[in-house]
C-alpha positions as CSV (number, residue, x, y, z in Angstrom):
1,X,30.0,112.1,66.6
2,X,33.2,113.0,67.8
3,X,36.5,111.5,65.5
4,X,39.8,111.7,67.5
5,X,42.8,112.6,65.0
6,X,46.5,112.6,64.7
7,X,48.6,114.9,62.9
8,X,52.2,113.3,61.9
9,X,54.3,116.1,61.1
10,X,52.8,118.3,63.4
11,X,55.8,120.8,63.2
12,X,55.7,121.7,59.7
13,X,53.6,123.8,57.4
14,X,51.4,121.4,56.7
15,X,50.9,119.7,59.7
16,X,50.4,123.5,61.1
17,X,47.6,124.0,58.9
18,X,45.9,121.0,59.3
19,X,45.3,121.6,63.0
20,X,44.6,125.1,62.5
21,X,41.5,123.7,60.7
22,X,40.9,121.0,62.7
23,X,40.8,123.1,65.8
24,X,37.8,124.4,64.1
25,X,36.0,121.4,63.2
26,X,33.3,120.6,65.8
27,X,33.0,116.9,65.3
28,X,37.0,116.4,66.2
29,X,38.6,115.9,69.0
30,X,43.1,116.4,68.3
31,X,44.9,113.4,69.5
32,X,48.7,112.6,69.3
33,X,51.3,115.1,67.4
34,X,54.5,113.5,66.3
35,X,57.2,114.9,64.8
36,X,61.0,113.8,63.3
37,X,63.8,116.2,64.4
38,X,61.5,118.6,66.3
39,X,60.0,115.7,69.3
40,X,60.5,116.6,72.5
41,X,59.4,120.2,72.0
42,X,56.3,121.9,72.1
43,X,53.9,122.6,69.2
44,X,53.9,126.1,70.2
45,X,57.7,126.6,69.5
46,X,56.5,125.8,65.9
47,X,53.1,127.1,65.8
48,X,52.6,129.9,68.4
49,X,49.5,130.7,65.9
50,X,47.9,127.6,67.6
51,X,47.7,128.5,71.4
52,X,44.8,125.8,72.3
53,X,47.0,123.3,71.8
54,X,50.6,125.4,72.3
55,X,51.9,123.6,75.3
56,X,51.7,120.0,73.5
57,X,54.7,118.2,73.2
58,X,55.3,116.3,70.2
59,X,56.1,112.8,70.4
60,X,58.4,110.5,67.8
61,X,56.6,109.5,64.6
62,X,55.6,106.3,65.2
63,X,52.9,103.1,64.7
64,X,52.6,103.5,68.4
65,X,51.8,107.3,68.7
66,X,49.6,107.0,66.3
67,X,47.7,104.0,66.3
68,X,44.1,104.0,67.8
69,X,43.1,106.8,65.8
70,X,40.2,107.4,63.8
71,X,41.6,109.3,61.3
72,X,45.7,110.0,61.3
73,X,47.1,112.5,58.5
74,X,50.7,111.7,57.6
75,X,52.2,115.5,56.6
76,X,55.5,113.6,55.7
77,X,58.1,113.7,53.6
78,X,57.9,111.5,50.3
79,X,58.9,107.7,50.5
80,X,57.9,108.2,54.7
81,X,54.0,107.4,54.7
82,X,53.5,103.9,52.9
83,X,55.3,101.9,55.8
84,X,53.7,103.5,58.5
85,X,50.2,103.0,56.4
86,X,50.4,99.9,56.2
87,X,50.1,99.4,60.3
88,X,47.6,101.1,60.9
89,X,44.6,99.3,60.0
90,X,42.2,100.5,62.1
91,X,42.5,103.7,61.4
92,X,41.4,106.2,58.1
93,X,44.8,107.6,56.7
94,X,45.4,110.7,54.9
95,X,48.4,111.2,53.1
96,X,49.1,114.5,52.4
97,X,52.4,113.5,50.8
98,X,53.0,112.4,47.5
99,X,53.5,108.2,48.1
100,X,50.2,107.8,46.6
101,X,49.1,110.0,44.0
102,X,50.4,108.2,41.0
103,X,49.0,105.3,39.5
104,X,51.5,104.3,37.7
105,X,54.8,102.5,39.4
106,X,56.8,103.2,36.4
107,X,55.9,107.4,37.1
108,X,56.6,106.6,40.7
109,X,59.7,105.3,40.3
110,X,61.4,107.6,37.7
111,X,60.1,110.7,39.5
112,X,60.6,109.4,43.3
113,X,62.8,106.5,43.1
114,X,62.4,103.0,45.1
115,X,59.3,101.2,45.3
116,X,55.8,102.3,44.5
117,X,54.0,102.4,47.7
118,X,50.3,101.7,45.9
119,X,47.8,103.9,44.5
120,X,45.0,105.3,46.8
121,X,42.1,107.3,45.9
122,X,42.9,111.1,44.8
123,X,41.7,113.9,47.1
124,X,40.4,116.2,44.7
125,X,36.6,115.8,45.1
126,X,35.9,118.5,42.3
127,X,37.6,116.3,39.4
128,X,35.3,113.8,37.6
129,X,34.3,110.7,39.2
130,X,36.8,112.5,42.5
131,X,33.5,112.8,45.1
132,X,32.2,109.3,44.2
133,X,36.2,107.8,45.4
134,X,36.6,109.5,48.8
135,X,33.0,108.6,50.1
136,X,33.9,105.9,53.0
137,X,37.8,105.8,51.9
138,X,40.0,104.6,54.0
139,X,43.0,105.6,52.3
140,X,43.5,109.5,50.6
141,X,46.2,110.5,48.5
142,X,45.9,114.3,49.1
143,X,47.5,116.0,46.0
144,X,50.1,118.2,45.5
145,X,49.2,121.9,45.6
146,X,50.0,123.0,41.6
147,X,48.3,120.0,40.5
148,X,44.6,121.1,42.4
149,X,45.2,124.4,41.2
150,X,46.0,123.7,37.2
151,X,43.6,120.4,36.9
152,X,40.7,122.5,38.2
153,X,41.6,125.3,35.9
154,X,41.9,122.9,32.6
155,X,39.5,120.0,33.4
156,X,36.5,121.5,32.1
157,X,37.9,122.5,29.0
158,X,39.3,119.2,28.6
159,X,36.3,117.5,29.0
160,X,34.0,119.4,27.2
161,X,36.6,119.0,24.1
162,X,36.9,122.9,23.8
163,X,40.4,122.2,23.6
164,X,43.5,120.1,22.1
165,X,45.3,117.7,24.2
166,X,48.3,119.7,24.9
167,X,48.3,122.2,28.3
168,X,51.1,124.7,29.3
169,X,51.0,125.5,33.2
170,X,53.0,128.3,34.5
171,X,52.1,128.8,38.0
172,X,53.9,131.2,40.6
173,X,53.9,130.2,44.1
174,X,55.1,131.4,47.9
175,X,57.7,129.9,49.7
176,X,55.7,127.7,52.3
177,X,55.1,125.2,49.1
178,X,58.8,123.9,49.4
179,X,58.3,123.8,53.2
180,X,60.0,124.2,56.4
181,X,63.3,123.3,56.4
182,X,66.2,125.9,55.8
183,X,67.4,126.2,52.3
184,X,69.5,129.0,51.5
185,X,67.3,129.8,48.1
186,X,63.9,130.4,50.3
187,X,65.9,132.9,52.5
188,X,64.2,136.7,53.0
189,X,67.4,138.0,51.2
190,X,67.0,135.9,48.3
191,X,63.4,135.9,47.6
192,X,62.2,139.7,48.5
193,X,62.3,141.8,45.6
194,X,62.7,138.7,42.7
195,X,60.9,136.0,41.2
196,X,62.5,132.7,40.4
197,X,61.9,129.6,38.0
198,X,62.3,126.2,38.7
199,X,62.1,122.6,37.7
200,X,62.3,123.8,34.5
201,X,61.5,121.5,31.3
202,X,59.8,118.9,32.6
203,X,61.6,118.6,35.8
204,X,58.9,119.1,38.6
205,X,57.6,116.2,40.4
206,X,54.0,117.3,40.3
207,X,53.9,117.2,36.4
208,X,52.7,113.6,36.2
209,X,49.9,114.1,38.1
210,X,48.9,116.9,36.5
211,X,49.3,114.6,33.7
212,X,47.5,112.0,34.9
213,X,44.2,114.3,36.3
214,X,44.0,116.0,33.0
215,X,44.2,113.1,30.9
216,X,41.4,111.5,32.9
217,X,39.2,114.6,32.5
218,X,40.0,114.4,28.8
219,X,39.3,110.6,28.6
220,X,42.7,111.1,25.8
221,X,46.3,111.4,26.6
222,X,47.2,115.2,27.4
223,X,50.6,116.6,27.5
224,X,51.3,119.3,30.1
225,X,54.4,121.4,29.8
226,X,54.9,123.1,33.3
227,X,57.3,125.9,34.7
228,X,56.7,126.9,38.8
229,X,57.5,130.3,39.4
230,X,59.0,131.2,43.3
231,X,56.9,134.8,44.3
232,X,58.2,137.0,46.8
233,X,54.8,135.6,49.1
234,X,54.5,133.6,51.9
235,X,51.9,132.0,50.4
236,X,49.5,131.2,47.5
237,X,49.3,129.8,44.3
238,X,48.2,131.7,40.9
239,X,48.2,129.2,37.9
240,X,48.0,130.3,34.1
241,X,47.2,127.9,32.4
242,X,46.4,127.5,28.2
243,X,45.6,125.1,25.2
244,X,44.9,125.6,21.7
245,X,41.4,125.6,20.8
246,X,40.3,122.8,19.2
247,X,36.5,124.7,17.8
248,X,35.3,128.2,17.3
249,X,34.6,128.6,20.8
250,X,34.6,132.0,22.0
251,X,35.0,133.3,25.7
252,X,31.4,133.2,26.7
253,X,31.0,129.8,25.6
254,X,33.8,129.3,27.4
255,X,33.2,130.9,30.2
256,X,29.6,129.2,30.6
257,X,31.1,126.1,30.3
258,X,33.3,126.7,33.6
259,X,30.1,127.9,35.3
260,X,28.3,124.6,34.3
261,X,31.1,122.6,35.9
262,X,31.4,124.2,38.7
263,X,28.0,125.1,39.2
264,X,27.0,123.0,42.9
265,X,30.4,123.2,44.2
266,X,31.2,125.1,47.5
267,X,35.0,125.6,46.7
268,X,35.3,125.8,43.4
269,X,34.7,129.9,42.2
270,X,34.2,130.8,38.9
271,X,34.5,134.3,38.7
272,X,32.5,137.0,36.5
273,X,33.4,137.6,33.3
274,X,36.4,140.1,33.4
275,X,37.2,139.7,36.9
276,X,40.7,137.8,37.2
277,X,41.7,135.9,40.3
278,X,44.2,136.5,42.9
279,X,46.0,135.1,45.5
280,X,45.5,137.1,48.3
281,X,41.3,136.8,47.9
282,X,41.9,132.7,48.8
283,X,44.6,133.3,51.7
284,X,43.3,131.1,54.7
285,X,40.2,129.6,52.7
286,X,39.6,126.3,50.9
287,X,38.7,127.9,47.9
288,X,39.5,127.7,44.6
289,X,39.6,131.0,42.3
290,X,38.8,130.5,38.6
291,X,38.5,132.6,35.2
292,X,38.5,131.3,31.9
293,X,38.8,133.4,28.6
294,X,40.0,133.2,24.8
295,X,42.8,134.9,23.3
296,X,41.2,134.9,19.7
297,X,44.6,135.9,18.0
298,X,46.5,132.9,19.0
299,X,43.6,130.7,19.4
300,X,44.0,129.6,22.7
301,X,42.4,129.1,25.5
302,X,43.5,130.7,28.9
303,X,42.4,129.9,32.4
304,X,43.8,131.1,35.2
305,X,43.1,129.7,38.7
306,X,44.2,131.1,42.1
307,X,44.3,129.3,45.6
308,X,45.9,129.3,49.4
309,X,48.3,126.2,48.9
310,X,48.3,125.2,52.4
311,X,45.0,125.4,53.0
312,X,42.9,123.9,49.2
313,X,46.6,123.0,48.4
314,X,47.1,120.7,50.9
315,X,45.5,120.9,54.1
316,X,42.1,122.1,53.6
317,X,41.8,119.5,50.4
318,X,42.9,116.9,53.3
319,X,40.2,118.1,55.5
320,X,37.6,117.8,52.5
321,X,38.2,114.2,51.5
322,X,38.4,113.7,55.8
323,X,34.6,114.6,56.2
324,X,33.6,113.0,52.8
325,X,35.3,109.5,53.9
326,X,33.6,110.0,57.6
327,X,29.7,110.4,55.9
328,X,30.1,114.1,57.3
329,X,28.8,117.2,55.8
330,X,31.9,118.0,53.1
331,X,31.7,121.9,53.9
332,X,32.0,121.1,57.5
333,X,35.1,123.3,59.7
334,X,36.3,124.4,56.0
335,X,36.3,128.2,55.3
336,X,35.4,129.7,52.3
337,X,36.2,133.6,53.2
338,X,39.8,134.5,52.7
339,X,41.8,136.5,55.1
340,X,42.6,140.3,54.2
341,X,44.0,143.0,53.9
């Protein structure tokens, strides 16, 4: 089986770690690149990483690039994929931007603005009921990169009722998460040697989704109060996250509980007990890093997750719910062993 794919977006992060994976995959076969402001050029001005396919030239972002495709990801920028979805209907579409996360148009149009492009099934195949959605999809919502990170960490807690309704995520993250474009904020100067908040109080558009996956795990309304933290890293993502207990539950219990969940998936790690994740050990692979504890004194519960968010953040994830909508082996061109030093 050989699927032929196009990357939109080709020059970005994203669309950069997408065909760094895909260029791996032996059932695919890389078909148009597009891009906005950077057609005309090649992908390896971008990408020099990616010499296979360096002397491409991307073309305009377009129905007609991209059409007669199996499988096209759109690595856009919100409020760009739902028009272009909508005309191409031959073809399996992976969003990997936000238009279709959220289920509800009222969330969509306070935190986005304009029109709610539709709800299509979320690309986390980990979360309850997730893998049973994406099998013969043809329509993803890939999810943001905090919210994999932070529902994977809470989830299980949540739906084993080990905790109350009411989650605070504080997760730092590298600069490639706010992508490519130059902003003054993300500049070497600025972020070497500090560490930033932002979207503070509420104020970051990945909240109601967070909201939305945990409240679905918890089968109950949860609230999720959630401060991003800018690292001086390239990349990564390292969540803590925490809930008051809601029973005597101790940190085996809980930490049995997360192995339970977690047990038969291939990207999900839950850690041994007293060994706490880290970015760099996920850098490169679609893995999630998890470990799960109690802090008796304040009775809460603390889990803290680590992950690459280009790769399980956003393009890896993609990949996933690509080869689970195809009927192909999930685990297939994904990899699981991080890059280090």
């Amino acid at each position: 089986m050989t699927v032929r794919v196009a990357v939109a977006g080709a020059s970005g992060y994203a669309g950069g770690e997408l065909l760094r994976l895909l260029l791996s995959h032996p059932e695919v076969e890389v078909g148009a690149l597009t891009a906005g402001g950077n057609a005309g050029s090649t992908l390896g001005e971008h990408h020099p990483n990616l010499l296979p396919l360096a002397d491409r030239v991307l073309a305009e972002t377009s129905v007609g690039e991209l059409s007669g495709h199996d499988v096209v990801f759109l690595a856009l920028p919100h409020g760009h994929s739902g028009a272009i979805a909508a005309e191409l209907t031959d073809s399996v579409v992976i969003d990997c931007g936000a238009d279709h996360r959220l289920n509800d148009p009222a969330d969509w149009h306070h935190w986005y603005g304009g029109e709610h492009p539709g709800t299509w099934p979320y690309g986390v195949p980990e979360l309850p009921g997730g893998r049973e959605k994406l099998r013969e999809a043809t329509r993803v919502a890939v999810p943001g990169c905090f919210p994999t990170v932070s529902s994977l960490a809470m989830a299980p807690a949540l739906a084993a009722g080990l905790v109350d309704p009411d989650v605070v995520v504080v997760a730092m993250t590298g600069t490639s998460g706010a992508g490519r474009a130059l902003k003054p904020h993300l500049l070497s100067a600025e972020v070497m040697g500090s560490a930033s908040v932002y979207g503070v109080g509420g104020a970051h558009r990945h909240t109601p989704e967070m909201i939305q996956n945990l409240s679905a795990a918890a089968d109950e309304s949860v609230a999720v109060s959630f401060t991003p933290v800018l690292a001086p890293m390239a990349r990564g993502i390292l969540a803590t996250c925490s809930a008051p207990l809601r029973d005597d539950v101790d940190a085996r219990t809980a930490h049995e509980a997360y192995l339970d969940a977690y047990a038969d998936e291939p990207f999900v790690h839950v850690l041994p007990e007293g060994v706490w994740p880290q970015t760099s050990a996920t850098l490169g692979a679609n893995t999630v890093h998890l470990q799960v504890t109690v802090d008796a004194e304040a009775g809460r519960l603390v889990a803290v997750g680590a992950e690459d968010n280009l790769t399980k953040g956003t393009a890896g994830g993609a990949l996933q719910c690509m080869n689970l909508a195809l009927g192909l082996t999930e685990t297939t061109g994904l990899p699981t062993a991080g890059v280090a030093p």
